[in-house]
C-alpha positions as MATLAB code, in Angstrom:
seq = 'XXXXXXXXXXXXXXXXXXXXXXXXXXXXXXXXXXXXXXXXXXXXXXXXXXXXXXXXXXXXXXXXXXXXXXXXXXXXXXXXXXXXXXXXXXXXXXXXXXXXXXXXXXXXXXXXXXXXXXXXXXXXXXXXXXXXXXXXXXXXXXXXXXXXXXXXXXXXXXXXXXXXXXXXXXXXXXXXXXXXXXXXXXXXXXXXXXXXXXXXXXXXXXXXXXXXXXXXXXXXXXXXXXXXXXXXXXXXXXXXXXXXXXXXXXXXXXXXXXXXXXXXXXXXXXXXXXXXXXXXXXXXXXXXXXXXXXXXXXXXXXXXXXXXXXXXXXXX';
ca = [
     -78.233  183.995   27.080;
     -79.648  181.677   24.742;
     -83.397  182.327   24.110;
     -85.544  178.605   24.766;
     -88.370  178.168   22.355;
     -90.943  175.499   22.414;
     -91.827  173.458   19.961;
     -95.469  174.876   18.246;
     -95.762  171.445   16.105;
     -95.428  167.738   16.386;
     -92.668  167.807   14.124;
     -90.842  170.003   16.053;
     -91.600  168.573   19.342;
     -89.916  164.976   17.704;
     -87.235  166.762   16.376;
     -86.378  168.210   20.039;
     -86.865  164.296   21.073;
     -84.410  163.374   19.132;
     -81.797  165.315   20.340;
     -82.388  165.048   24.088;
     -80.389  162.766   25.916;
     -80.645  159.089   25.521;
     -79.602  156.317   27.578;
     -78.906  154.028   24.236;
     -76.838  156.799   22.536;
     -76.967  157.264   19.221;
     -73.995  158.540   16.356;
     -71.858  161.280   17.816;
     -71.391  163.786   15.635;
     -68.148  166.245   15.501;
     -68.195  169.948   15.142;
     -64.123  171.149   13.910;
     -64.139  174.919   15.125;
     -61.263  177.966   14.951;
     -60.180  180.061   17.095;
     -59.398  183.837   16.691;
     -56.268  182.886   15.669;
     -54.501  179.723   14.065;
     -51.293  178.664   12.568;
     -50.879  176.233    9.330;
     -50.198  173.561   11.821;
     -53.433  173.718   13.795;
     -55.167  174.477   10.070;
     -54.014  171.342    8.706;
     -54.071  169.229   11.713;
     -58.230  170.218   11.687;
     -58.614  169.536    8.166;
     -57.053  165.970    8.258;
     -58.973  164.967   11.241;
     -62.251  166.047    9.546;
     -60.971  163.786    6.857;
     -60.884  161.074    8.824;
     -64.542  161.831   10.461;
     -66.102  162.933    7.369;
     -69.535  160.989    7.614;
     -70.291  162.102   10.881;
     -68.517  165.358   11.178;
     -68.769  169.244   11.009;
     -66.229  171.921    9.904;
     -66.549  175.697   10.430;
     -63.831  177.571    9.093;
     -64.824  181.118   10.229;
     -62.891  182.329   13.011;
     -64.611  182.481   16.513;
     -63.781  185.455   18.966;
     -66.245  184.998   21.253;
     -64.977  180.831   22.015;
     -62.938  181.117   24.804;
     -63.244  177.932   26.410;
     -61.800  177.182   30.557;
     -63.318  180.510   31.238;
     -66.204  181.538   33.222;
     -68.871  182.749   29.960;
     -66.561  181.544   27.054;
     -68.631  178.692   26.127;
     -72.069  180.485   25.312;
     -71.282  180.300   21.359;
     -69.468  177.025   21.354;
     -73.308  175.823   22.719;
     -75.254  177.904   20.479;
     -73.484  175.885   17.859;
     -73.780  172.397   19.345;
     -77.380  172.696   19.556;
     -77.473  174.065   16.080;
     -75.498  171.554   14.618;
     -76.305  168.269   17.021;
     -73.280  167.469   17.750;
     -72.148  166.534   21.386;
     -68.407  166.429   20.642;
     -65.756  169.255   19.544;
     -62.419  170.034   18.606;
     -61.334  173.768   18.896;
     -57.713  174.451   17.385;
     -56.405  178.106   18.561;
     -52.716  179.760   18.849;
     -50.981  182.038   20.847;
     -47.406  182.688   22.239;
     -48.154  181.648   25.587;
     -50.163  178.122   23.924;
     -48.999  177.480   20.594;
     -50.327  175.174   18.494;
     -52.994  174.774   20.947;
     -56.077  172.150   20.443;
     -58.973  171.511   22.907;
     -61.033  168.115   22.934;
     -64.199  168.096   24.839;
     -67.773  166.525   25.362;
     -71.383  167.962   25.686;
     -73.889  166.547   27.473;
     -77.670  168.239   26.502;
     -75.401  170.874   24.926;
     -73.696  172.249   27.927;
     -69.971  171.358   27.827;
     -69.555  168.099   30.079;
     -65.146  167.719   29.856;
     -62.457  169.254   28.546;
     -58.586  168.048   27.249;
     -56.210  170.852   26.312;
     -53.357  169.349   24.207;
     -50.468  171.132   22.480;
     -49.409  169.462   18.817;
     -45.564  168.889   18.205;
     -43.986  166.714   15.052;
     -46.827  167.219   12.728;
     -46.274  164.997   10.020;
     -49.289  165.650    7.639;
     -50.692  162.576    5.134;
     -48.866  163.602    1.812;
     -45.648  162.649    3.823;
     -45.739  159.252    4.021;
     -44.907  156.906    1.134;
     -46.956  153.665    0.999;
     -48.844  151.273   -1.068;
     -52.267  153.228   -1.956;
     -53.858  149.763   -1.847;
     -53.753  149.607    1.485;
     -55.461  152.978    2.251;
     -58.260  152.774    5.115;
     -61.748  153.578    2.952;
     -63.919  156.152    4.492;
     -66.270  155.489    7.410;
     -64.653  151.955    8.328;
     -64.561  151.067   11.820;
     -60.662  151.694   13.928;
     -59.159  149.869   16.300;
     -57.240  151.503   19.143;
     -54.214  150.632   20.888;
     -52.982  152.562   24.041;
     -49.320  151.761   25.143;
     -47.914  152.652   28.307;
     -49.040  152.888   31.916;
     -49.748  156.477   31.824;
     -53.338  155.347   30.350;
     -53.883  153.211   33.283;
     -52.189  155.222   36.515;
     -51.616  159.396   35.603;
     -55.548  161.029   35.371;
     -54.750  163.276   32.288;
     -53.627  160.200   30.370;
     -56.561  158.681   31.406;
     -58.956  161.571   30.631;
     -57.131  162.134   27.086;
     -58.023  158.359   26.583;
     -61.564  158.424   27.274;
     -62.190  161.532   24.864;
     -60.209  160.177   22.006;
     -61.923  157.012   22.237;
     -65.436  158.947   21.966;
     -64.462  161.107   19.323;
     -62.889  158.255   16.497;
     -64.394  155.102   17.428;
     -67.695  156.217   15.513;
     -70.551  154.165   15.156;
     -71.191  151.570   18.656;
     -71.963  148.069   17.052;
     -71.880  144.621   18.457;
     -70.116  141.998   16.318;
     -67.160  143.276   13.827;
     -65.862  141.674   10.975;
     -62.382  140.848   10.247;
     -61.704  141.375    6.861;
     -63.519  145.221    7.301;
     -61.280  146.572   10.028;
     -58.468  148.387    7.767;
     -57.448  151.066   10.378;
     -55.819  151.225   13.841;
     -55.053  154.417   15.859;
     -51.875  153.696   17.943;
     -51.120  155.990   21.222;
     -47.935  155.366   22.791;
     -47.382  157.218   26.557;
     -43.945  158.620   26.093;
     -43.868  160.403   29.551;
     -46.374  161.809   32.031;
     -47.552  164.560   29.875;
     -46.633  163.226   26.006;
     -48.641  160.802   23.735;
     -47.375  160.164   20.759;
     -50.463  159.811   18.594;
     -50.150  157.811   14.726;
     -52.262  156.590   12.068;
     -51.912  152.630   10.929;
     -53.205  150.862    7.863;
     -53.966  147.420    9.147;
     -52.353  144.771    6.869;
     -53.407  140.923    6.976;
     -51.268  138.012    6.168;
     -51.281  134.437    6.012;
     -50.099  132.817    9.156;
     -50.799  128.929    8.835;
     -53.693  129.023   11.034;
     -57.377  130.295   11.124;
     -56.289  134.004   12.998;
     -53.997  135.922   10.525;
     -50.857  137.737   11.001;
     -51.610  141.447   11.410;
     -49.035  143.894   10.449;
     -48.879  148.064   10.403;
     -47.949  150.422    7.928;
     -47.654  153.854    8.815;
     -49.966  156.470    6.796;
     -50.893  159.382    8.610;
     -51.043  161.819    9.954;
     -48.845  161.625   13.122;
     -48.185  164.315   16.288;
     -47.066  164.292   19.539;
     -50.043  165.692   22.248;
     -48.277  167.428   24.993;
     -51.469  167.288   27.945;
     -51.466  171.222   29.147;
     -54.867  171.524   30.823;
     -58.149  169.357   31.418;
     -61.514  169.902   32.994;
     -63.423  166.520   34.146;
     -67.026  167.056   34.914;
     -68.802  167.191   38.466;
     -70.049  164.428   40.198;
     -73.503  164.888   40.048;
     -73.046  166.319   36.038;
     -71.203  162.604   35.478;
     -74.423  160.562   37.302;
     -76.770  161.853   35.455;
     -74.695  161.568   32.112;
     -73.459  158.250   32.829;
     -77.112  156.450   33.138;
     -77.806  153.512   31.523;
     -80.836  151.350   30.977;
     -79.887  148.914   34.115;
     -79.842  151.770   36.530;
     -83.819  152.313   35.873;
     -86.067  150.743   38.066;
     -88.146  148.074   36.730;
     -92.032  148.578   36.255;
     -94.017  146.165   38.672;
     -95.730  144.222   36.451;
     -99.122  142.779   38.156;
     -99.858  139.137   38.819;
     -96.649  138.197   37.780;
     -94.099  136.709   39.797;
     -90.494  135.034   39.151;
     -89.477  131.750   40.280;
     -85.824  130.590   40.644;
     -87.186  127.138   39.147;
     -90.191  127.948   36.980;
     -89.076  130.955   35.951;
     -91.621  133.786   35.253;
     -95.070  132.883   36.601;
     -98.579  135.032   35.925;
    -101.385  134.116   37.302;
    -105.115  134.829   35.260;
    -108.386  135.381   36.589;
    -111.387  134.787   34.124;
    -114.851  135.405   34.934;
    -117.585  132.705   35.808;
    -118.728  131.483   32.535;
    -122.580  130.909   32.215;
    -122.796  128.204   30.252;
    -125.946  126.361   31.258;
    -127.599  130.024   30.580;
    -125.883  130.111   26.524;
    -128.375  130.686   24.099;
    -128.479  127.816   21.314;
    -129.261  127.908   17.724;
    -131.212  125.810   15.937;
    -128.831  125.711   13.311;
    -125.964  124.004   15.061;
    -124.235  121.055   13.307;
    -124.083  118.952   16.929;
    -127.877  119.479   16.934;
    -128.268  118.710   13.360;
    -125.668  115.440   14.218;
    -127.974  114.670   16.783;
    -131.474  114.261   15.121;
    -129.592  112.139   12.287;
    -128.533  109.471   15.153;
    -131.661  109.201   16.647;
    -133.656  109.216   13.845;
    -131.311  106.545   12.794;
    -131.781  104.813   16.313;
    -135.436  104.557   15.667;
    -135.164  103.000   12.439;
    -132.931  100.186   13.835;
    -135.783   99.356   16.353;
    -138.460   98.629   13.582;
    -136.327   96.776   12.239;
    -135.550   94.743   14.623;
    -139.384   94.099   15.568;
    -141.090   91.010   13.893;
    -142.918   92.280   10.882;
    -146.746   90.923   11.038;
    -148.478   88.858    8.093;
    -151.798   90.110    7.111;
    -154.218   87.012    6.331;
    -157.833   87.042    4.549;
    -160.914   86.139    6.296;
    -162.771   83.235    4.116;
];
């Protein structure tokens, strides 16, 4: 059982914020985990794919007895370390003779496992074994594109499942506008039956094609495996509500005296008090007032003047 502290100072207390659920999600992180026991394959397979996730990936190389994942208690430690860590997404390689080669994907949601995806890896072909121009290597933390090929992803529920968790844990950061000339990398996935994706790594190249769109092309560089789909686990009903929430499904806050009009728009209305201004207090000092004595002391002036001025004459 996992002991639940609470937070003793603000700076814990935001720290705990921060890793609560969200509905606008931020970075996913990845924690890369072993089993009790591993073969080279699964080793390697691990260490490229924490290549490719460095900036926003994990790795613990110790091996984990206690990880037993599709059974009922087995995912106590694989927890513990997603709420040490922060990270709501996993890969777990293990091997044995009845699953070799074996790999789990999954999801948490508030750090209780939300799906699983158990895939076996066949025709490992590792990065040193492709021969290409070095040029065109993808540079760390650049944003991939995905294709998925084949109707599996659309009809058969493991292909679809498989999709959905590979798409979480590459596509990295979730931005709005993309540029052109910085997408260098495409993850192809090609449904080769019901049960078999095979899964490659693409350096995207760009050409000149006569027009303002250019001509894309592929070059294979790794690495590259075939997932055979043994076992999945999607997540309840209720579970996948409450995890799939966004910020349209909240109700909006009434907002007082304000109304919307399919013409005028947003209306408000505003009560203000009754002003007493008959009752205002004036200063002597006021400009107007000041304005005031100038005209009619200027008014007054005009009317001697305009009276006949009388002559003053001796008496004999």
């Amino acid at each position: 059982m996992l002991r639940i502290k609470t937070p003793k100072t603000h700076k814990a207390k935001r720290e705990l914020e921060k890793r609560a659920p969200k509905l606008v999600e931020n970075g996913k992180k990845t924690l890369f985990l072993h089993g009790t026991k591993t073969s080279d394959v699964l080793n390697a397979v691990l260490a490229q794919f924490f290549h490719l996730k460095r900036d926003n990936a994990i790795r613990y190389t110790k091996k984990n007895e206690n990880i037993r994942l599709f059974e009922s208690g087995g995912e106590a430690s694989l927890e513990f370390f997603s709420v040490k860590t922060d990270c709501s997404l996993f890969v777990f390689g293990s091997h044995s003779k009845k699953r070799p080669h074996n790999l789990v994907l999954g999801r948490m949601y508030d750090h209780h496992v939300y799906d699983l995806v158990e895939v076996g890896v066949e025709n490992f072909k590792p990065l040193e074994s492709f021969t290409y121009d070095k040029k065109l290597a993808p540079k760390a933390g650049t944003k991939p594109l995905f294709a998925f090929i084949g109707e599996g992803f659309e009809s058969v529920e493991e292909l679809m499942h498989l999709k959905e968790v590979l798409l979480d844990i590459f596509r990295g950061e979730v931005v709005e506008s993309l540029n052109l000339a910085g997408i260098d990398r495409v993850f192809v996935c090609t449904a080769i039956s019901s049960t078999t994706v095979l899964f490659t790594h693409c350096a995207l190249r760009l050409k000149r094609s006569g027009t303002s769109i250019p001509r894309m092309e592929l070059v294979e560089v790794g690495p590259s495996m075939d997932f055979v789909v043994r076992r999945h686990r999607l997540p309840n009903d209720s579970l996948k509500k409450e995890a799939m929430k966004t910020v349209a499904h909240q109700p909006k806050k009434k907002m007082k005296n304000v109304k919307s009009d399919a013409v005028q728009g947003k209306i408000g209305k505003i009560y203000m008090p009754d002003q007493q201004v008959g009752d205002m207090p004036l200063s002597h000092k006021v400009k107007g007032l000041k304005r005031e004595r100038r005209e009619a002391k200027m008014k007054s002036t005009t009317k001697e003047d305009d009276q006949p001025k009388k002559r003053k004459i001796d008496s004999p």
